[in-house]
C-alpha positions as CSV (number, residue, x, y, z in Angstrom):
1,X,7.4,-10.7,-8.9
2,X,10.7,-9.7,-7.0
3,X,11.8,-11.6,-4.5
4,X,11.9,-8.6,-2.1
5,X,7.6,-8.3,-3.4
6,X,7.3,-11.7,-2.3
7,X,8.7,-11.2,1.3
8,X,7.1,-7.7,2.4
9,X,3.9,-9.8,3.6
10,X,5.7,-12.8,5.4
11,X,8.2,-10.1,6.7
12,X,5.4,-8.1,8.4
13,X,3.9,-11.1,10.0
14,X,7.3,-12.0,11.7
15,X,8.0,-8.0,12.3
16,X,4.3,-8.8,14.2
17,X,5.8,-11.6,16.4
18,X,8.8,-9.3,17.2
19,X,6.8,-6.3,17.7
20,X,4.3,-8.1,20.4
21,X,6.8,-9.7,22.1
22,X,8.8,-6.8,22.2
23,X,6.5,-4.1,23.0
24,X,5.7,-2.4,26.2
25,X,2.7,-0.5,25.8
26,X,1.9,2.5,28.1
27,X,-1.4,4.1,28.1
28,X,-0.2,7.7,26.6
29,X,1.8,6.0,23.5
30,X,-0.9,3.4,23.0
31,X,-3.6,6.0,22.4
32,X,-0.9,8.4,20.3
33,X,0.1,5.3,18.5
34,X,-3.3,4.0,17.5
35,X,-4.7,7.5,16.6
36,X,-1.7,7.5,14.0
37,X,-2.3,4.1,13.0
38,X,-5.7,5.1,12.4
39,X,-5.2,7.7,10.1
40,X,-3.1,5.0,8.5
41,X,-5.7,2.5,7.6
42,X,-7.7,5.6,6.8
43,X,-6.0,6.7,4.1
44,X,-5.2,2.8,2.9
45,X,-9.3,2.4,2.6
46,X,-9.6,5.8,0.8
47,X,-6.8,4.6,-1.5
48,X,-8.1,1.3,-2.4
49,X,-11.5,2.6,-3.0
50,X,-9.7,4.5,-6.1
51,X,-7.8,2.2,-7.3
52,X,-7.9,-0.9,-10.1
53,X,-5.3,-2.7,-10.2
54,X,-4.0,-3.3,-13.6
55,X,-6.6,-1.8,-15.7
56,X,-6.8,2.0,-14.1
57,X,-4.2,4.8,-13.6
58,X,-5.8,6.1,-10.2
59,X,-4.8,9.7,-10.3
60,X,-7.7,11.0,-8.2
61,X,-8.2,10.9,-4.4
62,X,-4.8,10.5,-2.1
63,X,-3.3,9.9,-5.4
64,X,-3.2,13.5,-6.2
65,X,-0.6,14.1,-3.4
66,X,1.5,10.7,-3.8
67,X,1.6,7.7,-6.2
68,X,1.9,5.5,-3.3
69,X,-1.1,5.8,-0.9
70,X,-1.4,2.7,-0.1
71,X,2.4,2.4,1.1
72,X,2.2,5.6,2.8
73,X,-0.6,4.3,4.4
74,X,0.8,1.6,5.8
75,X,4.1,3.3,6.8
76,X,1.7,5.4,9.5
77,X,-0.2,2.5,10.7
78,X,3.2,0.8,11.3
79,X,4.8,3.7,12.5
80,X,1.9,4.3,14.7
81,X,1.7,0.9,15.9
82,X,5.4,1.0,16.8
83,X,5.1,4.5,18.8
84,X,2.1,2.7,20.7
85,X,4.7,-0.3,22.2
86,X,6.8,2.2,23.9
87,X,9.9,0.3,22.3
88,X,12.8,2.6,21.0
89,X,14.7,0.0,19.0
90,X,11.4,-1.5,17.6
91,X,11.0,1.8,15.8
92,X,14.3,1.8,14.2
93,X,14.0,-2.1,13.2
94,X,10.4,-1.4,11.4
95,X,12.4,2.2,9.5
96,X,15.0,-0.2,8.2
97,X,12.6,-2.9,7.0
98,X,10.1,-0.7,5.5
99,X,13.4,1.2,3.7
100,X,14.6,-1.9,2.9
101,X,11.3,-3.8,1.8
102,X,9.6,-0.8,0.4
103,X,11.5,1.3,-1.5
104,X,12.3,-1.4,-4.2
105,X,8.7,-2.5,-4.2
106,X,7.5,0.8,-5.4
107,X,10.4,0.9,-7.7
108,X,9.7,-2.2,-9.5
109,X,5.7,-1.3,-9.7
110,X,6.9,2.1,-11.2
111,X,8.7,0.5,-14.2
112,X,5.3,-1.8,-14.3
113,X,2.9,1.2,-14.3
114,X,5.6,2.6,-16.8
115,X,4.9,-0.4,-19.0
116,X,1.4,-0.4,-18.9
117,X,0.6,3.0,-19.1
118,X,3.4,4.7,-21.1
119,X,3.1,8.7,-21.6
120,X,0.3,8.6,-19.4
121,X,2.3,7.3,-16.4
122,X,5.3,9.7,-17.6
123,X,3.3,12.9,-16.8
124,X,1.5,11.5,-13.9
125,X,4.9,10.5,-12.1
126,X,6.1,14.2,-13.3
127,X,3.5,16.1,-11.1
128,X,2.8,13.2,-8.1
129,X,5.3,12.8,-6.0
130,X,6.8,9.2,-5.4
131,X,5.8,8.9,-1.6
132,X,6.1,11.8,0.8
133,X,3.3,14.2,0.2
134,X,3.6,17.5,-1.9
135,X,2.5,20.5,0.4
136,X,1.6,22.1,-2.2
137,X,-2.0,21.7,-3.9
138,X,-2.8,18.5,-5.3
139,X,-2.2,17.5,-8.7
140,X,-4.3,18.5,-11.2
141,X,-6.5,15.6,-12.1
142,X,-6.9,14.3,-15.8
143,X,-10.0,12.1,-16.1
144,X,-8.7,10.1,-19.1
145,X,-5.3,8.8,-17.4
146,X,-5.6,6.4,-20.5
147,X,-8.8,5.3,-19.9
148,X,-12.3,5.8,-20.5
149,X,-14.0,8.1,-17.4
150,X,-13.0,9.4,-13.9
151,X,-11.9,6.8,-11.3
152,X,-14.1,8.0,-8.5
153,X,-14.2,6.4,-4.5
154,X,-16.2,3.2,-4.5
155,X,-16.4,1.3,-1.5
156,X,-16.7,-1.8,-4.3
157,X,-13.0,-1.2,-4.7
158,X,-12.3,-1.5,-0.8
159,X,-13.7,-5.0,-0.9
160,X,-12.4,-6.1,-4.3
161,X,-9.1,-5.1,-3.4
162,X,-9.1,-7.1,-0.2
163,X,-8.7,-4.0,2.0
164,X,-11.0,-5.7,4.6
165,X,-7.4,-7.9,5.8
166,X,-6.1,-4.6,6.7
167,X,-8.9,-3.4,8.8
168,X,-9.1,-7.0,10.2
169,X,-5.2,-7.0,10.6
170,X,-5.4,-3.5,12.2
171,X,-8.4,-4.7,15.2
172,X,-6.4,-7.9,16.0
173,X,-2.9,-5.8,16.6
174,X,-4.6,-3.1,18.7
175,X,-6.7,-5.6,20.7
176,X,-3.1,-8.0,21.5
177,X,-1.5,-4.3,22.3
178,X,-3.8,-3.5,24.8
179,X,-3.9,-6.8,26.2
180,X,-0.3,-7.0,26.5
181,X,-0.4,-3.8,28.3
182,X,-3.6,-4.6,30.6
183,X,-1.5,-7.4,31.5
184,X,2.2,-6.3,32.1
């Protein structure tokens, strides 16, 4: 593991601190903010719910329009949370560290998923684009993405892929948010 994959997770909890202390939530980009966040850990549980880490090439689900759902996923909900604290500068701090954490993250997994999945990977990342979504139709699925059988949506997946700290994660932000603005 890099070391930037080994800080993304303590950097988001002290991005946290900054962000609460920081933010000044107002009613209209609270309710904006969260609605965008929402579709965030949305499309993180639809992700996970496709994915096996490690022993599956998910190419089915979000994972038709990007190779990194998950990632994009959480680039709304923090760019939703950040709308919601009415904080300018906090927006451009999380850009930078999500550019700076992020973007060598899915690098290094990209050689990994390289590795482990050789020609297969090679004509997935051809046709899947690396994070923004295509506009175009989706990618055409391949059920054998070097594996036996589709990888269908199972809510299994959520839970084995601790999705459930996101969602957890997610209620404890909005709930301090709207605290903090019940309370300014």
């Amino acid at each position: 593991m890099t070391s930037v994959q080994s800080i993304r997770v303590p950097a988001g909890f002290v991005f946290a601190a900054i962000y609460l202390y920081f933010s000044q939530p107002r009613i209209d980009f609270l309710l904006a903010g969260l609605a965008l966040a929402a579709v965030g850990l949305a499309l993180r549980l639809w992700a996970s719910g496709h994915i096996e880490k490690g022993t599956r090439l998910a190419a089915r689900g979000p994972y038709r329009w990007t190779r990194n759902p998950l990632y994009l996923g959480s680039f709304l909900m923090g760019l939703g949370f950040t709308l919601a604290a009415s904080n300018i500068w906090l927006l451009g701090l999380f850009l930078f560290l999500f550019l700076l954490i992020y973007i060598p993250v899915m690098r290094r997994e990209e050689e990994e998923l390289g590795q482990a999945f050789g020609s297969h990977y090679e004509a997935y990342r051809q046709r899947v684009s690396m994070f923004v979504p295509y506009l175009k139709s989706p990618a055409p699925v391949e059920d054998s993405v070097g594996q036996d059988g589709p990888c269908n949506f199972q809510w299994h997946r959520v839970i084995l892929n601790h999705e459930y700290n996101t969602v957890i994660g997610f209620l404890i932000i909005t709930a301090l948010v709207w605290v903090k603005m019940i309370w300014q």
